[in-house]
mmCIF file as gemmi writes it, N, C-alpha and C atoms, coordinates in Angstrom:
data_model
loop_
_atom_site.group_PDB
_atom_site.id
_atom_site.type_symbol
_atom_site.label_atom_id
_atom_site.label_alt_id
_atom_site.label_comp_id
_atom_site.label_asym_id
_atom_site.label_entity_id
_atom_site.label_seq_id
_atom_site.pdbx_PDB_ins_code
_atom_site.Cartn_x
_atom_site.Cartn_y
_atom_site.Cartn_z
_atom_site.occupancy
_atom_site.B_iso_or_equiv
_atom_site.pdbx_formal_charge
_atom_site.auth_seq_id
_atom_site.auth_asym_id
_atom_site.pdbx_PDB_model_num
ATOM 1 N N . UNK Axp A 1 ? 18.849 -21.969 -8.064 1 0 ? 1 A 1
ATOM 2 C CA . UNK Axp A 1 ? 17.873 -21.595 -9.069 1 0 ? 1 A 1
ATOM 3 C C . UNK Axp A 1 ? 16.861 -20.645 -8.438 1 0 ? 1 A 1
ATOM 4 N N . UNK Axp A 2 ? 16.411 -19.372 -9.124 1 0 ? 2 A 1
ATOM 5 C CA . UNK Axp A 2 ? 15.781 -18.532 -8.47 1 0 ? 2 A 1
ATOM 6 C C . UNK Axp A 2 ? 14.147 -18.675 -9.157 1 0 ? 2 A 1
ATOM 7 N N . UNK Axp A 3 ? 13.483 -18.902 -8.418 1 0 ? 3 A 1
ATOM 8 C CA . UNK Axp A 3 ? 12.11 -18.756 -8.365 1 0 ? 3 A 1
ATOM 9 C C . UNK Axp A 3 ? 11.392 -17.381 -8.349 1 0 ? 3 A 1
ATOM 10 N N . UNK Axp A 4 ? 10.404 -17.191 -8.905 1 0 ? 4 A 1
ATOM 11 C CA . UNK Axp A 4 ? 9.481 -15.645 -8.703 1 0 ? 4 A 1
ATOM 12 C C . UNK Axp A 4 ? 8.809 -16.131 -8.764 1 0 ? 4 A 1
ATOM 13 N N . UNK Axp A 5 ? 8.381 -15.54 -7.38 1 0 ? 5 A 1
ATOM 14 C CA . UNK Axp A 5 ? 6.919 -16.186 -6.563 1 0 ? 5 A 1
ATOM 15 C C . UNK Axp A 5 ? 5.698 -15.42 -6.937 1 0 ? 5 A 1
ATOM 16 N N . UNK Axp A 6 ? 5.872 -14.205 -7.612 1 0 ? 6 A 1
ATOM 17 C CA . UNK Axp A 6 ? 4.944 -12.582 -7.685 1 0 ? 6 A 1
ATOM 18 C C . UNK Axp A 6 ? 4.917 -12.733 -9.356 1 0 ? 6 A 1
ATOM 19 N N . UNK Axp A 7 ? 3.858 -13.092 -10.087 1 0 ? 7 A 1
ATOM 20 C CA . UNK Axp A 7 ? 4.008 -12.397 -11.501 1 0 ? 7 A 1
ATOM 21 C C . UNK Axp A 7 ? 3.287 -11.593 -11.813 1 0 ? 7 A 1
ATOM 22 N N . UNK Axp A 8 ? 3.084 -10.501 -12.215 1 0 ? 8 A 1
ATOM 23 C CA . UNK Axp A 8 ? 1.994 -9.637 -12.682 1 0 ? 8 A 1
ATOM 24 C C . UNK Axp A 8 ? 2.195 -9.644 -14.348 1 0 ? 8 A 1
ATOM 25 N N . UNK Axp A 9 ? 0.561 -9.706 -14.551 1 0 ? 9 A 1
ATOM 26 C CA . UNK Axp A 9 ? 0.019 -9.679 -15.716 1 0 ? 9 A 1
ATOM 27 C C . UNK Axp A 9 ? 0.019 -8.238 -16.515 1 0 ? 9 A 1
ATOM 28 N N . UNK Axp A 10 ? -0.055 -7.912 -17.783 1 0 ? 10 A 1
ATOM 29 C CA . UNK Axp A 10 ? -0.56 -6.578 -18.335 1 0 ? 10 A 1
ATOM 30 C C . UNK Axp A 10 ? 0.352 -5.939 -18.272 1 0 ? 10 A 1
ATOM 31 N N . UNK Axp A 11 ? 0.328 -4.263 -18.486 1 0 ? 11 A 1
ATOM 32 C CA . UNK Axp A 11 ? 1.588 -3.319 -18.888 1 0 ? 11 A 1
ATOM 33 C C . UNK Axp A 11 ? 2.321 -3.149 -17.752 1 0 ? 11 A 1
ATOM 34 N N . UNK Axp A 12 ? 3.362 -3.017 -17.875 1 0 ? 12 A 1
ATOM 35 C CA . UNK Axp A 12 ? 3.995 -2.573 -16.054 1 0 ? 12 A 1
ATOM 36 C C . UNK Axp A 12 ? 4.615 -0.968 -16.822 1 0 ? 12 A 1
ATOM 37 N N . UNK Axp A 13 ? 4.328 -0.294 -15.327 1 0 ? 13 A 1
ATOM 38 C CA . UNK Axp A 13 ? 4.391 0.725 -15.671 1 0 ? 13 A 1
ATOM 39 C C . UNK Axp A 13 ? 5.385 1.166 -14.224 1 0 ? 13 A 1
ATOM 40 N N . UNK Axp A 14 ? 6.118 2.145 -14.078 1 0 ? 14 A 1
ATOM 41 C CA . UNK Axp A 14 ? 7.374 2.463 -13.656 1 0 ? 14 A 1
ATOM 42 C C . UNK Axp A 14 ? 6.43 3.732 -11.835 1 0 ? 14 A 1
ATOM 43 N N . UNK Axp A 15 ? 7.182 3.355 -10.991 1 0 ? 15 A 1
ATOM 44 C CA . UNK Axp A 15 ? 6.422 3.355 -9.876 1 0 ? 15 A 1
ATOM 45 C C . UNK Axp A 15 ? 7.406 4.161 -9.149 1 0 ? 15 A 1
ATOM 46 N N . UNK Axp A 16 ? 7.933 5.161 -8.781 1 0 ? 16 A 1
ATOM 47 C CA . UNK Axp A 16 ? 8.963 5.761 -7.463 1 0 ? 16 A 1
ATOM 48 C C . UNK Axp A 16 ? 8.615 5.976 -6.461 1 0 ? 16 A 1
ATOM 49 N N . UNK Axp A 17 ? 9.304 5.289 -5.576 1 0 ? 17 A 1
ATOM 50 C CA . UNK Axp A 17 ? 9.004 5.758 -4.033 1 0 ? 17 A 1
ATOM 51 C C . UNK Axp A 17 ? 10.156 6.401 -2.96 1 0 ? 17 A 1
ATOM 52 N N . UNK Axp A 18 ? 9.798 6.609 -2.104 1 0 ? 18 A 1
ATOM 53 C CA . UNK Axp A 18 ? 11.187 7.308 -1.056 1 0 ? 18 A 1
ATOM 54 C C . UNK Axp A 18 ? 10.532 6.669 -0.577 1 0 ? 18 A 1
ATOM 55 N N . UNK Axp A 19 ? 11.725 6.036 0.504 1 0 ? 19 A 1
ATOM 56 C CA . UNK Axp A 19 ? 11.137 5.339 1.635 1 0 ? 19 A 1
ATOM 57 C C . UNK Axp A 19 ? 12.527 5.607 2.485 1 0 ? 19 A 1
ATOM 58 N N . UNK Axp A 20 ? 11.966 5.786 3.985 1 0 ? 20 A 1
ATOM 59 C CA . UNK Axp A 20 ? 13.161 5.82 5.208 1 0 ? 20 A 1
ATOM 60 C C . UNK Axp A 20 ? 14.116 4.846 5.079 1 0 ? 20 A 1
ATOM 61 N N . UNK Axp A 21 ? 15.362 4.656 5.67 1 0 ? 21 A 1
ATOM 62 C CA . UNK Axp A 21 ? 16.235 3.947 5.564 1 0 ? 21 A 1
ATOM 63 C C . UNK Axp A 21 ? 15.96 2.762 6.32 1 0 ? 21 A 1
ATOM 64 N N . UNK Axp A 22 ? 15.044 2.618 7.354 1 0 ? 22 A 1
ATOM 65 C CA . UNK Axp A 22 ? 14.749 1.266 8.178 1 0 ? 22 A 1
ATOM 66 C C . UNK Axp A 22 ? 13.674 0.529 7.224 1 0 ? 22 A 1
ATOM 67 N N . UNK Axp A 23 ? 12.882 1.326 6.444 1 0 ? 23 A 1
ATOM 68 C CA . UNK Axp A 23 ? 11.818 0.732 5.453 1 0 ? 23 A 1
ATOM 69 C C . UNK Axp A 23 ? 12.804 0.026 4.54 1 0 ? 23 A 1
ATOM 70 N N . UNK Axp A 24 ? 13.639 0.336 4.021 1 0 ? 24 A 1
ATOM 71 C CA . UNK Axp A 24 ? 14.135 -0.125 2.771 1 0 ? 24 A 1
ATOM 72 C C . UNK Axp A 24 ? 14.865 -1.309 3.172 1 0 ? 24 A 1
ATOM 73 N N . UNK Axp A 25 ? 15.48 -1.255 4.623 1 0 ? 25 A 1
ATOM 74 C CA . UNK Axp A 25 ? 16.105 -2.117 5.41 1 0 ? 25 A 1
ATOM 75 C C . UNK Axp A 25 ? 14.872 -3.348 5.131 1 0 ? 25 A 1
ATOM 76 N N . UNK Axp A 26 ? 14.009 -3.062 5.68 1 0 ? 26 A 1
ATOM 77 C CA . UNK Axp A 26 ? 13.021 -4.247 5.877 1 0 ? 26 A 1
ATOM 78 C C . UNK Axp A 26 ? 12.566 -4.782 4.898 1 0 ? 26 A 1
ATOM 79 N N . UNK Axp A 27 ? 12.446 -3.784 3.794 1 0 ? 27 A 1
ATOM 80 C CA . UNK Axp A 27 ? 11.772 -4.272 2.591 1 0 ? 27 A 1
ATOM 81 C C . UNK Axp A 27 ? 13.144 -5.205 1.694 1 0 ? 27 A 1
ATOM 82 N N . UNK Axp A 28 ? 14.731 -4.801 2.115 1 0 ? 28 A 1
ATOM 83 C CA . UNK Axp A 28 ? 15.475 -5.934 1.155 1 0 ? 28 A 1
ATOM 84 C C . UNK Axp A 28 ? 15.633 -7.315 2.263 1 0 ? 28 A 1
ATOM 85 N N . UNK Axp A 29 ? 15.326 -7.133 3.293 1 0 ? 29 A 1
ATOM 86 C CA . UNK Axp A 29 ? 15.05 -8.514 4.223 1 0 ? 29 A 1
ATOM 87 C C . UNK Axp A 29 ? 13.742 -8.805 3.44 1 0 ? 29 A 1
ATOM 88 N N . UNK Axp A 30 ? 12.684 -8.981 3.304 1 0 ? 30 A 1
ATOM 89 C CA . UNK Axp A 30 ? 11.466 -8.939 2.345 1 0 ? 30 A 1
ATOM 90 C C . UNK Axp A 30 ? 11.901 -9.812 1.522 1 0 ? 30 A 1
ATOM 91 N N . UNK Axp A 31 ? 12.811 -9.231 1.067 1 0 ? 31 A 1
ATOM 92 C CA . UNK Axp A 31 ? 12.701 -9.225 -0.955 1 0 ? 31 A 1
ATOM 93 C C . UNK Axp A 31 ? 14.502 -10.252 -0.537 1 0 ? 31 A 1
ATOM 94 N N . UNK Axp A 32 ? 14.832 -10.32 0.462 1 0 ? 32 A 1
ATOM 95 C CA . UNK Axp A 32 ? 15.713 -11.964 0.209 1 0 ? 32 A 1
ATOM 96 C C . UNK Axp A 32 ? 15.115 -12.979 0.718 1 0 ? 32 A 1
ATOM 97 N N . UNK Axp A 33 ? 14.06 -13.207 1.682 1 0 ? 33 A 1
ATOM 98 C CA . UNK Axp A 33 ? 13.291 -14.429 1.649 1 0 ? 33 A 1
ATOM 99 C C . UNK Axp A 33 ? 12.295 -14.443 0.773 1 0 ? 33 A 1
ATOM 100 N N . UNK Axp A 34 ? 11.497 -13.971 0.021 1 0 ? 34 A 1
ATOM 101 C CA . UNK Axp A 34 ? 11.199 -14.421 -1.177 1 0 ? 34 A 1
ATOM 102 C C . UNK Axp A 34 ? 12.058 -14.272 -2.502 1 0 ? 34 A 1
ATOM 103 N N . UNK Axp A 35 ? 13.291 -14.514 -2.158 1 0 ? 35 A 1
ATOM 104 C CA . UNK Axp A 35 ? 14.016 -14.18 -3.558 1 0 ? 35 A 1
ATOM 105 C C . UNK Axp A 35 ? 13.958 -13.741 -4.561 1 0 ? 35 A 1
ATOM 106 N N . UNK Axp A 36 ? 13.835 -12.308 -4.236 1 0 ? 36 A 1
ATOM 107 C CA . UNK Axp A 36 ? 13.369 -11.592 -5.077 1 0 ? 36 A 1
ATOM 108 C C . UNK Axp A 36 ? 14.473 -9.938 -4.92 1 0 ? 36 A 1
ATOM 109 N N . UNK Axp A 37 ? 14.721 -9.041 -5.98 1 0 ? 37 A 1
ATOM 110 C CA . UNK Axp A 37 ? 14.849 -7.998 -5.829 1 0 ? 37 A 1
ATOM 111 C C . UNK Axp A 37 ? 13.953 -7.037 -4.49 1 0 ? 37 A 1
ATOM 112 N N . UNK Axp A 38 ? 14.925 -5.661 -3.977 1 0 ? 38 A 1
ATOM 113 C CA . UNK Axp A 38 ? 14.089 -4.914 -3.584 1 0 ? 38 A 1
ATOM 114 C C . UNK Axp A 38 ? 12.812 -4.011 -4.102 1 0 ? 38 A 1
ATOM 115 N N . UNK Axp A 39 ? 12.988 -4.22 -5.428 1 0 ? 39 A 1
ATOM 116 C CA . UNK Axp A 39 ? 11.95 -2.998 -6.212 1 0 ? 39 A 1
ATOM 117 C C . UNK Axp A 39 ? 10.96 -4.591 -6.861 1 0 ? 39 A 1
ATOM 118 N N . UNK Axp A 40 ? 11.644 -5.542 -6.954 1 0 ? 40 A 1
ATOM 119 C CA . UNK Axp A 40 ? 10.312 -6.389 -6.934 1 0 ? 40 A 1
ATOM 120 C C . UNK Axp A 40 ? 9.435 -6.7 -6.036 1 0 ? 40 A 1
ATOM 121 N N . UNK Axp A 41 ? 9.941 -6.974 -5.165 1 0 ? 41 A 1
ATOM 122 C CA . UNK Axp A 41 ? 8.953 -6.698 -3.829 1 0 ? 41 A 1
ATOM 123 C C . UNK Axp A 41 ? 8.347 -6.088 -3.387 1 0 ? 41 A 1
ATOM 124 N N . UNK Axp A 42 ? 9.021 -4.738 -3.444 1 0 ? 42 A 1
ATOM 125 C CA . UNK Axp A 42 ? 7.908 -3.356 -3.413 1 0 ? 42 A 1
ATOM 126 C C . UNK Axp A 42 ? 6.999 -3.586 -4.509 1 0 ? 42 A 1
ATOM 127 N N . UNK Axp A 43 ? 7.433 -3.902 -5.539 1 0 ? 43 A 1
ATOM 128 C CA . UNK Axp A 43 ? 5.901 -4.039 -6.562 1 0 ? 43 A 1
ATOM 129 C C . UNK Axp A 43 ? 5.302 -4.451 -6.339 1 0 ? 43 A 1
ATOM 130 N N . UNK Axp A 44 ? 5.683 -6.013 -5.76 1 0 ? 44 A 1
ATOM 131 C CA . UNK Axp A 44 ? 4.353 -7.268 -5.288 1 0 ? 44 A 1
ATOM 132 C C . UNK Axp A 44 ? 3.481 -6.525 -4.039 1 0 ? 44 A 1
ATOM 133 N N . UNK Axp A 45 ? 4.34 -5.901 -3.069 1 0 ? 45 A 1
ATOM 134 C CA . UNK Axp A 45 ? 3.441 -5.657 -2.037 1 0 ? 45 A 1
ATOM 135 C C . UNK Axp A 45 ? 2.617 -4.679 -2.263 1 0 ? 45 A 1
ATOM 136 N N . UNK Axp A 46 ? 2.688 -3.373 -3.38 1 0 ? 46 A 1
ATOM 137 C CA . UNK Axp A 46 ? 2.05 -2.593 -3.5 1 0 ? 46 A 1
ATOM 138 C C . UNK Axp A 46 ? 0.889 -2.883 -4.333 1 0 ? 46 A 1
ATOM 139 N N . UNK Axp A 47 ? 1.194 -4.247 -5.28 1 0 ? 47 A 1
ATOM 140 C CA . UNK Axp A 47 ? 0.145 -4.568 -6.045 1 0 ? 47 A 1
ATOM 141 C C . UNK Axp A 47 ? -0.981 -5.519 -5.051 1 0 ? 47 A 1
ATOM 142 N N . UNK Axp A 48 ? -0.387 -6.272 -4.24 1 0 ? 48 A 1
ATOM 143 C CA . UNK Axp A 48 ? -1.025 -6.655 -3.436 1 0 ? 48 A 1
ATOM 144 C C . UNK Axp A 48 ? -1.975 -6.272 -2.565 1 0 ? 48 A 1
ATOM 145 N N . UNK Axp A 49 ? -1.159 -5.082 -2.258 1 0 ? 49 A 1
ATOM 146 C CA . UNK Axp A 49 ? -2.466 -4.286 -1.051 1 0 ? 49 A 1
ATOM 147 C C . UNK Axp A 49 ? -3.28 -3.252 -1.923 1 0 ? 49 A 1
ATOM 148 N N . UNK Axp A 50 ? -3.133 -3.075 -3.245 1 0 ? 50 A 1
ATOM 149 C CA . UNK Axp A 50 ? -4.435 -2.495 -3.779 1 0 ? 50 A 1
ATOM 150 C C . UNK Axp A 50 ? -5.135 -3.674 -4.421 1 0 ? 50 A 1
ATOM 151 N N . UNK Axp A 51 ? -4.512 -4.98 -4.738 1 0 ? 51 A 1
ATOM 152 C CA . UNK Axp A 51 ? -5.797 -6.106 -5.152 1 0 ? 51 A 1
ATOM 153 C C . UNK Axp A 51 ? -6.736 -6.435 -3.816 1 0 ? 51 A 1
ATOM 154 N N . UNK Axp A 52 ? -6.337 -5.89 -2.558 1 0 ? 52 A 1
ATOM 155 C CA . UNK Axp A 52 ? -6.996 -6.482 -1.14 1 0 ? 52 A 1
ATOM 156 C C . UNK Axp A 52 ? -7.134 -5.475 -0.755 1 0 ? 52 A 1
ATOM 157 N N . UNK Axp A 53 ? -8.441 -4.784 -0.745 1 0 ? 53 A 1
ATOM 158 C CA . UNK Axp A 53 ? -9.158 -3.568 -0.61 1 0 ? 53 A 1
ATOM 159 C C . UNK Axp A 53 ? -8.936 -3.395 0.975 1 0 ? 53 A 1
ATOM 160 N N . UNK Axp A 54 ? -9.372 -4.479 1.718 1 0 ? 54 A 1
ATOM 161 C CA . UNK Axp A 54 ? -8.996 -4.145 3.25 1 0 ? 54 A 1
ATOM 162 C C . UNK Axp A 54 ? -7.99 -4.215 3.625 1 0 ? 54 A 1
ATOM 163 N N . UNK Axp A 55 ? -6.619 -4.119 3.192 1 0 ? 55 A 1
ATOM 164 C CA . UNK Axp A 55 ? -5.437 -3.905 3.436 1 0 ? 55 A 1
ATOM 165 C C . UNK Axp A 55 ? -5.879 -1.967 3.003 1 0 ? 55 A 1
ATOM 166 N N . UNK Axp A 56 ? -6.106 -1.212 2.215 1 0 ? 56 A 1
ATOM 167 C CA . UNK Axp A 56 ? -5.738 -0.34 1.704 1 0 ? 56 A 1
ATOM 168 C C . UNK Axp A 56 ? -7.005 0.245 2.811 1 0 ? 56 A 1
ATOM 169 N N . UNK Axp A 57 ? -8.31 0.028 3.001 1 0 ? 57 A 1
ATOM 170 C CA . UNK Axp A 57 ? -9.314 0.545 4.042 1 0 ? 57 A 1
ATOM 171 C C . UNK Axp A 57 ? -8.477 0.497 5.832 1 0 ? 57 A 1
ATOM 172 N N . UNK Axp A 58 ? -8.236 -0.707 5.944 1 0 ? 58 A 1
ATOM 173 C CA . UNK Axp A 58 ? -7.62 -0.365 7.159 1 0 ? 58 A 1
ATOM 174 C C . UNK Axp A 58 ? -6.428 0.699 7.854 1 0 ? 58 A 1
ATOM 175 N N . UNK Axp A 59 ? -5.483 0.457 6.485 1 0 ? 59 A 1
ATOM 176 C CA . UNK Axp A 59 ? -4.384 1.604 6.172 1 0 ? 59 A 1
ATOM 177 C C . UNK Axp A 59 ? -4.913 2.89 7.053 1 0 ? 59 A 1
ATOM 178 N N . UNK Axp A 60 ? -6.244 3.193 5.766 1 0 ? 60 A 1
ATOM 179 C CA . UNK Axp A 60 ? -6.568 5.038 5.705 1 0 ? 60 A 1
ATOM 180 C C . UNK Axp A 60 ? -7.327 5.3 6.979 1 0 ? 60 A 1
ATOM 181 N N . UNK Axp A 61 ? -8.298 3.96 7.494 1 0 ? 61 A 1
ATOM 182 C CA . UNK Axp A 61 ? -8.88 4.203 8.749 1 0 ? 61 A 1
ATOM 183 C C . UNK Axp A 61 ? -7.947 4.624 9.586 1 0 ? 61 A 1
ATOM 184 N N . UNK Axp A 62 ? -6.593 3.599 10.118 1 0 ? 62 A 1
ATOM 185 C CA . UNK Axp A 62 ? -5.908 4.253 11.002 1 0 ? 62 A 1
ATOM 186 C C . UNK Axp A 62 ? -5.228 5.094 10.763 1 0 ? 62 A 1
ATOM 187 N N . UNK Axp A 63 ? -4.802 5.72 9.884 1 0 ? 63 A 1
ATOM 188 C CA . UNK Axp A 63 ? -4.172 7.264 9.729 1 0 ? 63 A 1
ATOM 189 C C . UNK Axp A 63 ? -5.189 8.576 9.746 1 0 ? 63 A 1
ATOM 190 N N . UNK Axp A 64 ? -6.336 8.026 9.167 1 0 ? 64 A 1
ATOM 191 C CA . UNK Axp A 64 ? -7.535 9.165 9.627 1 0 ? 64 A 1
ATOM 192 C C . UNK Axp A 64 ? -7.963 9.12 11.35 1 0 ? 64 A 1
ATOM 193 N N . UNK Axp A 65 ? -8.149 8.238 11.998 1 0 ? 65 A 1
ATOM 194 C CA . UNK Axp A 65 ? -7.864 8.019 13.548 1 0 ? 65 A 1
ATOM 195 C C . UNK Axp A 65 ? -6.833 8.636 14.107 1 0 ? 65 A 1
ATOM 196 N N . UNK Axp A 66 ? -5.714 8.645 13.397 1 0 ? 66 A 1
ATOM 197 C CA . UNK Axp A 66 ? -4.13 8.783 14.018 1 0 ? 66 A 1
ATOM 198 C C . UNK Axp A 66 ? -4.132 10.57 14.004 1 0 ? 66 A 1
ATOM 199 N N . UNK Axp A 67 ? -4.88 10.714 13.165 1 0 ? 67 A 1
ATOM 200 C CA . UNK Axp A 67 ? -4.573 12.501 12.307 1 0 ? 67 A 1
ATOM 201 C C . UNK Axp A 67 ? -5.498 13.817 12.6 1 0 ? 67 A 1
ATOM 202 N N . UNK Axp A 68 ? -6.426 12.963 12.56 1 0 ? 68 A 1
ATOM 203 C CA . UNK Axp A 68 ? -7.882 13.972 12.435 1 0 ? 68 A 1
ATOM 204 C C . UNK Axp A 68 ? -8.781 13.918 13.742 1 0 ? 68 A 1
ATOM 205 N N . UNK Axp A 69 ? -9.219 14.89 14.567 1 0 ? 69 A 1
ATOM 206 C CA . UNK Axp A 69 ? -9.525 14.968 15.282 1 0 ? 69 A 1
ATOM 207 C C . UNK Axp A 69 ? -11.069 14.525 15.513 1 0 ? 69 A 1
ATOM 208 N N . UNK Axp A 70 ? -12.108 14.502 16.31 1 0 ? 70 A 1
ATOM 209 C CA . UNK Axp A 70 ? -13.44 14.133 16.235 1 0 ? 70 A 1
ATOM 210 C C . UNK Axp A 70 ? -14.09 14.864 15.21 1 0 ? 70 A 1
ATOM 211 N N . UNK Axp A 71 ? -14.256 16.133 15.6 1 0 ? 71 A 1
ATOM 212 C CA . UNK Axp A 71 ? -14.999 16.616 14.78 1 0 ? 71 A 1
ATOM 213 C C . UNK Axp A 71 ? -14.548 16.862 13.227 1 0 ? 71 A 1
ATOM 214 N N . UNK Axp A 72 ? -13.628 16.701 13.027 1 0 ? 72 A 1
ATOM 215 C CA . UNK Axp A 72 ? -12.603 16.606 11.797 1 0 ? 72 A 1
ATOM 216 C C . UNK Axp A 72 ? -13.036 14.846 10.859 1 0 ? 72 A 1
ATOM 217 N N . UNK Axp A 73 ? -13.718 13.927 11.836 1 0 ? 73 A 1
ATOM 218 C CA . UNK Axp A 73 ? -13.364 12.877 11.027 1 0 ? 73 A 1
ATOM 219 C C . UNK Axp A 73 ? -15.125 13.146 10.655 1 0 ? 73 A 1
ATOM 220 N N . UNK Axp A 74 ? -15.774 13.53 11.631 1 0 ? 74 A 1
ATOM 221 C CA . UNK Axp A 74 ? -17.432 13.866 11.523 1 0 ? 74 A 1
ATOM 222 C C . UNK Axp A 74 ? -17.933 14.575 10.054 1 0 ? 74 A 1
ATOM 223 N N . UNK Axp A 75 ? -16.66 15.646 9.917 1 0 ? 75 A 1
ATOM 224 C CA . UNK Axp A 75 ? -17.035 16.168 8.387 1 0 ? 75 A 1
ATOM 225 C C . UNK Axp A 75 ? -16.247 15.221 7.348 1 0 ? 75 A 1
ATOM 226 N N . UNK Axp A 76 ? -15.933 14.539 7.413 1 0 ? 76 A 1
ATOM 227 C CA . UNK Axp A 76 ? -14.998 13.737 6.14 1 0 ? 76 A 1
ATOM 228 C C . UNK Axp A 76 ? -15.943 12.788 6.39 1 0 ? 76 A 1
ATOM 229 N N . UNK Axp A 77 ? -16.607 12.343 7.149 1 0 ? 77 A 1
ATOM 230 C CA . UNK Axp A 77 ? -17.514 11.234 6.85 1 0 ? 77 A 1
ATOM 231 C C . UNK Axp A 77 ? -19.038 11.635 6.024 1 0 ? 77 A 1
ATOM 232 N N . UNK Axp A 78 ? -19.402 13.061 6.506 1 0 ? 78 A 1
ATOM 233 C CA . UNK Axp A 78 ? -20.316 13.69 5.572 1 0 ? 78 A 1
ATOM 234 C C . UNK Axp A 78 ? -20.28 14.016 4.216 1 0 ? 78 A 1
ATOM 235 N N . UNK Axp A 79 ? -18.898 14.234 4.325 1 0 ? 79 A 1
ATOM 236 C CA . UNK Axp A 79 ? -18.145 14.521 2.619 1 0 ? 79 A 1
ATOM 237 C C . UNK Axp A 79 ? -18.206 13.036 2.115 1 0 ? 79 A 1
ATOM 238 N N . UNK Axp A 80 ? -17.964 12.496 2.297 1 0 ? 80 A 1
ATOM 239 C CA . UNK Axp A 80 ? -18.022 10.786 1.68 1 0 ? 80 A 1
ATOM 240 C C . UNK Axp A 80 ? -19.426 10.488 1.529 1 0 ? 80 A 1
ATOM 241 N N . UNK Axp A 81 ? -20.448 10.677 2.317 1 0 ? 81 A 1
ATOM 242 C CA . UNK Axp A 81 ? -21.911 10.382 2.305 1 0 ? 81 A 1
ATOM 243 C C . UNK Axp A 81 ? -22.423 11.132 1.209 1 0 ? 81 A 1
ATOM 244 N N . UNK Axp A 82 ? -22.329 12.372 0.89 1 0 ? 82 A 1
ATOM 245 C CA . UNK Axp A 82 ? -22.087 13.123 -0.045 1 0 ? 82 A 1
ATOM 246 C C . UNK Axp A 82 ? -21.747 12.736 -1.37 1 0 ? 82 A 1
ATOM 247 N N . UNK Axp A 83 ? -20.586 12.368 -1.221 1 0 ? 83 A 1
ATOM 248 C CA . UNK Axp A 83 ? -20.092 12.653 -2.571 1 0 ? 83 A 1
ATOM 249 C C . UNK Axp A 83 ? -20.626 11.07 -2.985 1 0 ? 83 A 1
ATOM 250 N N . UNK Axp A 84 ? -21.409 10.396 -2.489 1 0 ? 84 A 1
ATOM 251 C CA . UNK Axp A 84 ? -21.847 8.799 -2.763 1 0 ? 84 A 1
ATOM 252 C C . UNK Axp A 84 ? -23.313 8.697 -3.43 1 0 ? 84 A 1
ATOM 253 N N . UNK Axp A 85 ? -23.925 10.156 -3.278 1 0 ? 85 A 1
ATOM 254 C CA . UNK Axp A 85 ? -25.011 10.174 -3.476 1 0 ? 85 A 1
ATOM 255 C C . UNK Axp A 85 ? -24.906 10.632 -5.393 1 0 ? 85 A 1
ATOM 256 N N . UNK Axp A 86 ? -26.137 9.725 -6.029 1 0 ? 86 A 1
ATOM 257 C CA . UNK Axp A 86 ? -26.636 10.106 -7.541 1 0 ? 86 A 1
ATOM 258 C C . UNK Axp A 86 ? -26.493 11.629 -7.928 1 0 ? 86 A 1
């Protein structure tokens, strides 16, 4: 008997992604211990890490670290201070 562990509420609306072949690997290992489809799982996890804001902040921190150089992250932090203001 199959269980769904993930329900989402409200309209569902249709989501595409590409993902590498080791991602998709991991994500249907994923999605057979919670018994679930691969594209359900990708839903749960994607709905998941935008209901948990610091999943989605930590994300962009380390790819802005990973990407952008010092003085590069110095103006994107001014642009944000910026664009925060009334």
């Amino acid at each position: 008997m199959s269980k769904q562990i993930f329900k989402t509420s409200g309209a569902k609306r249709r989501l595409n992604l590409r993902v590498s072949e080791s991602v998709y690997n991991s994500l249907k290992t994923f999605a057979h211990a919670v018994d679930s489809s691969a594209a359900g799982a990708a839903s749960s996890l994607v709905e998941t890490a935008f209901l948990n804001s610091n999943v989605i902040h930590r994300y962009i921190e380390t790819y802005v670290v990973a990407t952008l150089d010092p003085n590069r992250r110095m103006q994107l932090k001014e642009v944000l201070v910026y664009s925060k203001q009334p």
